[in-house]
C-alpha positions in Angstrom: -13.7 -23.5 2.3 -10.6 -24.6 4.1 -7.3 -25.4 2.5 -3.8 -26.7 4.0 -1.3 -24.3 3.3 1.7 -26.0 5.2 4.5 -27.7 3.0 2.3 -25.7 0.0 5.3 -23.8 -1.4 4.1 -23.6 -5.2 0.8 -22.3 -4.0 2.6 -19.3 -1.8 5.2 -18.8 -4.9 2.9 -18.3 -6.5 0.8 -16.0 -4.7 3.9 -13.7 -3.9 4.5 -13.8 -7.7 1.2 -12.7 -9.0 0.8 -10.1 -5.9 4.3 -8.5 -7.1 4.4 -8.7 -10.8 3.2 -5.6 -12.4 0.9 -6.8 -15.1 -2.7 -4.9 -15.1 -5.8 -6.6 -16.9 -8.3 -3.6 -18.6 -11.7 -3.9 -17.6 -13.0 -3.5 -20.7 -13.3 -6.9 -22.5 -15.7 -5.7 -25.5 -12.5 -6.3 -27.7 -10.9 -9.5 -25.3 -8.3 -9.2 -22.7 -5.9 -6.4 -22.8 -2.7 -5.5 -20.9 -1.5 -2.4 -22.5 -3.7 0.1 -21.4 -2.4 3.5 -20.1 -2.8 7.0 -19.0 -2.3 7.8 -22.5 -3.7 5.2 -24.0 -7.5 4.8 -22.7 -9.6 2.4 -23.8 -13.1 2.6 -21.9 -12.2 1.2 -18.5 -9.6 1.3 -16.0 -7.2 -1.5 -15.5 -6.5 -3.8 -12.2 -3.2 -5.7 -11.1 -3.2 -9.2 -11.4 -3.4 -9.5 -7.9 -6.8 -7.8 -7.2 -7.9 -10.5 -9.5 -6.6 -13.0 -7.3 -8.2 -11.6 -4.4 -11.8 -12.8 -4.5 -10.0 -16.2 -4.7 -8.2 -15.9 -1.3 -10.7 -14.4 0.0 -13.2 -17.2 -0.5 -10.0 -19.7 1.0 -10.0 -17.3 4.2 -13.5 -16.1 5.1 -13.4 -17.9 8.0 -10.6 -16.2 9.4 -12.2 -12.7 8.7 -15.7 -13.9 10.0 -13.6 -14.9 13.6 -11.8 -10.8 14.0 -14.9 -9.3 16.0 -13.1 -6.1 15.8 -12.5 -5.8 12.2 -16.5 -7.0 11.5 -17.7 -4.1 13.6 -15.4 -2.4 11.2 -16.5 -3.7 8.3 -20.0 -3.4 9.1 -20.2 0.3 10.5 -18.0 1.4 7.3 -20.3 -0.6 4.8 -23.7 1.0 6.3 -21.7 5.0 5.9 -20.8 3.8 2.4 -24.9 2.5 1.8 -25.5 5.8 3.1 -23.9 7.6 1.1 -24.7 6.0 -1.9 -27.9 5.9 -2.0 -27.4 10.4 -1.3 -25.8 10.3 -4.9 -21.8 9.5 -4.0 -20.7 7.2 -6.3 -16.9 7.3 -5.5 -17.2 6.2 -1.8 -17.6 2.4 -3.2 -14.1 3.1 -4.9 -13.0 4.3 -1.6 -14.8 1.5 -0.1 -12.9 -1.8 -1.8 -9.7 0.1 -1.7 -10.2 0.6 2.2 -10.7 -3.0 2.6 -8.6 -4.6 -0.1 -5.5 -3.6 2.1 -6.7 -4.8 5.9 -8.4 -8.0 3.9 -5.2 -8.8 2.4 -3.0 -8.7 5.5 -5.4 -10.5 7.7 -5.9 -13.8 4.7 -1.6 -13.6 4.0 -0.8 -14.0 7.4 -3.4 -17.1 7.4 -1.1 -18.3 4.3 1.5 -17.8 6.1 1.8 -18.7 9.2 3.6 -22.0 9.5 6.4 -20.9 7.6 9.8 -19.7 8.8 9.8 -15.5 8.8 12.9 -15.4 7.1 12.2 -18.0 4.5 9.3 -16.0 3.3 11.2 -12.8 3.9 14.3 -14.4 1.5 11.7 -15.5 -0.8 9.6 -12.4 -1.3 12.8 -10.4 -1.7 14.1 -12.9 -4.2 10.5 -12.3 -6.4 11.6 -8.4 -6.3 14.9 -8.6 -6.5 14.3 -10.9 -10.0 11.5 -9.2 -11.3 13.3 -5.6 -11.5 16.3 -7.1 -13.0 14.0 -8.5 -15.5 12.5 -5.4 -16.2 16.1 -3.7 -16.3 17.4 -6.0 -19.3 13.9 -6.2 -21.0 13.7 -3.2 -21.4 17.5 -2.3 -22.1 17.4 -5.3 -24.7 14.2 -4.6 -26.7 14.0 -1.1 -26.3 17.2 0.3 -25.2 16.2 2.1 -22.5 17.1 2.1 -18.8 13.6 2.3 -18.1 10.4 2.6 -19.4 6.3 2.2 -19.0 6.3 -1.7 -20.4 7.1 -4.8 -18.6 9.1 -7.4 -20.8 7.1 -6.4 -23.9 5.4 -3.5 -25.4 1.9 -5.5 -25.3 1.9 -5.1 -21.6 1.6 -1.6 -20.1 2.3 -0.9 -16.5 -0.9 1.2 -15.8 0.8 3.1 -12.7 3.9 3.2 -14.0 4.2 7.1 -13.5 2.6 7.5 -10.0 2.9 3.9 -7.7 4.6 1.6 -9.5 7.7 3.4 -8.2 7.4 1.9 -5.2 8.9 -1.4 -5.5 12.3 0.2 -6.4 12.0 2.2 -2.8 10.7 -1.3 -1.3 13.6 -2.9 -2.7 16.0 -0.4 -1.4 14.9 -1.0 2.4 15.1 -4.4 1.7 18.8 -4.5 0.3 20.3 -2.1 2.5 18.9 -4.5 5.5 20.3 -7.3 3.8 24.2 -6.0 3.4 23.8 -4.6 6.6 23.3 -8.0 8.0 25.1 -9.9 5.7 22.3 -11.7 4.0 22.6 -12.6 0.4 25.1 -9.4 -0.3 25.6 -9.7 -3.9 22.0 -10.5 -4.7 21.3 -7.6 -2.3 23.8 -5.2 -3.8 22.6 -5.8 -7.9 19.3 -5.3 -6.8 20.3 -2.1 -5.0 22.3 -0.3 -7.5 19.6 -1.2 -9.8 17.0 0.3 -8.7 19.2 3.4 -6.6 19.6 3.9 -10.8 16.2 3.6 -11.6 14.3 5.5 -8.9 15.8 8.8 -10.1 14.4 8.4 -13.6 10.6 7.8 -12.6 8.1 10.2 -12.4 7.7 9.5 -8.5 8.6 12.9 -6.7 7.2 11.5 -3.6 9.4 8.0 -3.5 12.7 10.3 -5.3 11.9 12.2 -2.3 11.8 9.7 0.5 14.5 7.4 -0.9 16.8 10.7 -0.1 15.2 10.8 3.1 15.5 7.5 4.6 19.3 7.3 5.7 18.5 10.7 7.7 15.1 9.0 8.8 17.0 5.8 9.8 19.7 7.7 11.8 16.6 9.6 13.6 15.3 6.3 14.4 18.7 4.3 15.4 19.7 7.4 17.7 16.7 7.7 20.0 15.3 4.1 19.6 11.5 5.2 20.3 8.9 2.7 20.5 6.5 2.1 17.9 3.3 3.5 19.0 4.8 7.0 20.0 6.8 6.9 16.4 3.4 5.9 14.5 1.4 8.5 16.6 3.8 11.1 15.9 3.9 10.8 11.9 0.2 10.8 12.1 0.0 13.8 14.1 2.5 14.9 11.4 0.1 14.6 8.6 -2.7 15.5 10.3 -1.4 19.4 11.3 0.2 19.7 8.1 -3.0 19.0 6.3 -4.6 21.4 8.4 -2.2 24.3 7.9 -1.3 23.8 4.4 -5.4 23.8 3.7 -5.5 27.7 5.4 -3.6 28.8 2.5 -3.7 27.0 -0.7 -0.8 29.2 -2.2 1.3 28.6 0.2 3.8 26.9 -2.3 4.2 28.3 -6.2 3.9 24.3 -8.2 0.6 24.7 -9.9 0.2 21.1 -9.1 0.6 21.3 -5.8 -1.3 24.5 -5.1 -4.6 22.5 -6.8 -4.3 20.1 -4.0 -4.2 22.2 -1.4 -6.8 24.0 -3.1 -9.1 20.8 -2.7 -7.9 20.6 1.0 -8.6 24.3 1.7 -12.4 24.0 0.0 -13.4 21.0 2.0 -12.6 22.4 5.2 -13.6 26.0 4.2 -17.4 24.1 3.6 -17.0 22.2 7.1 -20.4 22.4 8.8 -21.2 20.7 11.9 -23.6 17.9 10.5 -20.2 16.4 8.7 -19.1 15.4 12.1 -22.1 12.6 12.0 -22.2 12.6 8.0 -18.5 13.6 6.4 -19.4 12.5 3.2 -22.1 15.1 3.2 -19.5 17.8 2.9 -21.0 20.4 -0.2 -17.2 20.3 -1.5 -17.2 16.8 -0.7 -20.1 15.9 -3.1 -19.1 18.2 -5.7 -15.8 16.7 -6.3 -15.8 12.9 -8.1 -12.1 13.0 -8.0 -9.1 12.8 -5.3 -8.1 14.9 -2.8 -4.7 13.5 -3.2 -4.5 13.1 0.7 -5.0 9.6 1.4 -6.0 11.0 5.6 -8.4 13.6 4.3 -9.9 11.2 1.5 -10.8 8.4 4.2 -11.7 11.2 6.6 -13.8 13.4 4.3 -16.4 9.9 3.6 -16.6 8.2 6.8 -15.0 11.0 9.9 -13.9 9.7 13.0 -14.9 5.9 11.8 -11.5 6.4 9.5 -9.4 6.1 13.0 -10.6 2.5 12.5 -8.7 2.0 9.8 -5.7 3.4 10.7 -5.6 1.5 13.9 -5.2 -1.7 12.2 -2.6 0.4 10.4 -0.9 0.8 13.8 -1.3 -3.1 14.4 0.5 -4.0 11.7 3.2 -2.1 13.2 3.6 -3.3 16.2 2.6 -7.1 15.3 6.1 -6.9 13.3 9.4 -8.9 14.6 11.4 -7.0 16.2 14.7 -8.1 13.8 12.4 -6.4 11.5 12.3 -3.1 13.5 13.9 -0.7 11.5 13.2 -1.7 8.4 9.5 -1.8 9.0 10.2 1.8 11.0 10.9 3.0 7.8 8.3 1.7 5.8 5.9 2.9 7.4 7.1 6.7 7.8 7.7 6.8 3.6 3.3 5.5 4.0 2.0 7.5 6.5 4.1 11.1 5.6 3.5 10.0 1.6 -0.3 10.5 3.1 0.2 14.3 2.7 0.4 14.0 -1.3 -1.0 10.9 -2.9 -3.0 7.6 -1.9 -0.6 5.0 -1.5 -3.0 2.6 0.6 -5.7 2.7 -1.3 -3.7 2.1 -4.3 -4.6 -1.9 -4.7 -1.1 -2.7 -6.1 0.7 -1.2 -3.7 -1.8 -2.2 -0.4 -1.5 -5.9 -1.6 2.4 -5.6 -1.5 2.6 -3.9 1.9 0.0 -6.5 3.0 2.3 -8.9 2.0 5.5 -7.7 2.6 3.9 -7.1 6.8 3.3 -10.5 6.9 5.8 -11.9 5.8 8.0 -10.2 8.6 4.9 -10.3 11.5 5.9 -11.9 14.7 4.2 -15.3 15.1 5.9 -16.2 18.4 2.6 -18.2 20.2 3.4 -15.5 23.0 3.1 -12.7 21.2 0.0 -10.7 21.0 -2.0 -11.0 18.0 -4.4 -8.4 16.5 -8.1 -8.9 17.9 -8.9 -12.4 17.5 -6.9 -13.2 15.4 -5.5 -17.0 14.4 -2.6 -17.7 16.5 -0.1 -20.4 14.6 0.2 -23.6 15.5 4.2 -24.1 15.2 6.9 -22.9 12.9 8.1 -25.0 10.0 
């Protein structure tokens, strides 16, 4: 099914609107459709974002695209027949894993087929302008209806924002970046600077340690960047690395920190590898820890690499490509994105959230280099012309 996205603004409006806007539909329809489900208020099913609802949709529109990336279909393939596997041994959660995995790469490849024939910075002014509006509509819903600078509802009581305490979070750091960029370059500055103070006033009343945390960071991690100006690949290689030895030596000693919270985590981390044998090199997800636990590992490298081993390197290599297919006007900002992603690794699943994957997918797109003489990822559609 092919469809002409050029000169289709309501169409991309309204796909940046429905992939942004935090409104979650419950799964379970026995009593009709819901929106105000919650971690306290259960009601037989988890809940999706609007935008993995839209999905199957756009993916339908854009199947051709996927069917053309010869690299990402070995992908696909190798990953689905480890997650058949595995199934079929008794582990349910791997399909979980599964669609999350693929949700975000998916995502990325079918928006930057949306995409393409549109001017970079219109797109980039546009899906900042969503954000931007969408947290000052939050702000003043929920200061005039419940007089509150914040709180778990979007607009109205009736709809619930299902990750309010963990993920949701994120589009306050997101629109941080964004806005600092902005005033730095002088683009839309007082749109920029509302949207900044609201959410610098926000962020410090979620329940987000990990985005409280990195929204301190960033100014020290954007100096670090600016001051030795070091190229992509080496910076994305390093933060891996990063999470990758920390994982390992925080797992040798579960009680290395005193938060009860954290020392469960590490205790998952510290369990797996404690019941390593050399069989889970060829079949991870036959890990004794790994099959005993239905839940999380809360360490979005360790959860990919404890069901499908080395194969997971796939995945995070069209991480890196995302990367490096960014503009380079775009550099810093994207710099920083990704270190708050790949660090945040250590401590939740960020990626394999579908609300937030669908926003990063979006967000990369929007700023990817479509020069005709840049390279592409594998295969990839290379744009006709700029608009």
């Amino acid at each position: 099914m092919k469809i002409n996205y050029k000169n289709n603004l309501f169409f991309i409006k309204t796909v940046i609107v429905i992939v942004l806007l935090p409104i979650f539909v419950n799964l379970n329809f026995s009593s009709g459709i819901r929106f105000d489900a919650s971690p306290f208020n259960l009601i037989g099913a988890p809940s999706m974002p609007l935008s993995v609802m839209l999905f199957p949709f756009l993916f339908l529109l854009n199947i051709n695209v996927l069917l053309k990336n010869k690299v990402y279909a070995l992908f696909f393939l190798s990953s689905f027949l480890i997650t058949l596997i595995s199934f079929l041994l008794g582990n349910v959660r791997i399909l979980i894993i599964f669609f999350e995995m693929h949700i975000f790469i998916i995502s990325y490849f079918i928006f930057i087929n949306i995409l393409k024939n549109y001017d970079d910075k219109y797109i980039y002014n546009l899906f900042f302008s969503i954000l931007g509006y969408i947290i000052i509509i939050k702000f003043v819903s929920d200061f005039s209806f419940l007089g509150l600078l914040i709180s778990p509802y979007f607009i109205i009581e009736k709809i619930a924002i299902y990750n309010y305490y963990d993920y949701f979070p994120f589009i306050y750091l997101l629109a941080v970046l964004i806005s600092v960029r902005n005033i730095y370059h002088k683009n839309r500055v007082f749109f920029s600077l509302t949207v900044l103070s609201l959410s610098l006033i926000i962020i410090p009343l979620t329940s987000s340690r990990l985005f409280i945390g990195m929204t301190l960071l960033a100014p020290i991690v954007f100096l670090f960047h600016n001051s030795i100006n070091i190229n992509k690949r080496i910076l994305f290689i390093l933060y891996l690395l990063t999470v990758i030895v920390l994982t390992l030596c925080f797992s040798y000693d579960p009680y290395f920190f005193n938060e009860v919270s954290l020392q469960i985590r590490l205790h998952h981390w510290y369990s797996f590898f404690n019941s390593y044998e050399a069989i889970n090199i060829i079949f991870p997800f036959q890990n004794e820890y790994r099959i005993s636990m239905d839940g999380s590992f809360h360490n979005e490298f360790l959860e990919l690499f404890s069901y499908y081993g080395l194969f997971a390197f796939f995945y995070i290599y069209f991480f890196y490509l995302m990367l490096k297919n960014t503009a380079y006007k775009y550099n810093q900002l994207v710099k920083l994105l990704f270190f708050i992603l790949i660090i945040g690794m250590l401590i939740q699943l960020n990626l394999l959230n579908p609300y937030i994957s669908m926003i990063v997918a979006l967000f990369l797109s929007a700023v990817h280099d479509y020069s005709p003489n840049k390279k592409q990822l594998p295969n990839a559609t290379k744009p006709k012309k700029n608009i």
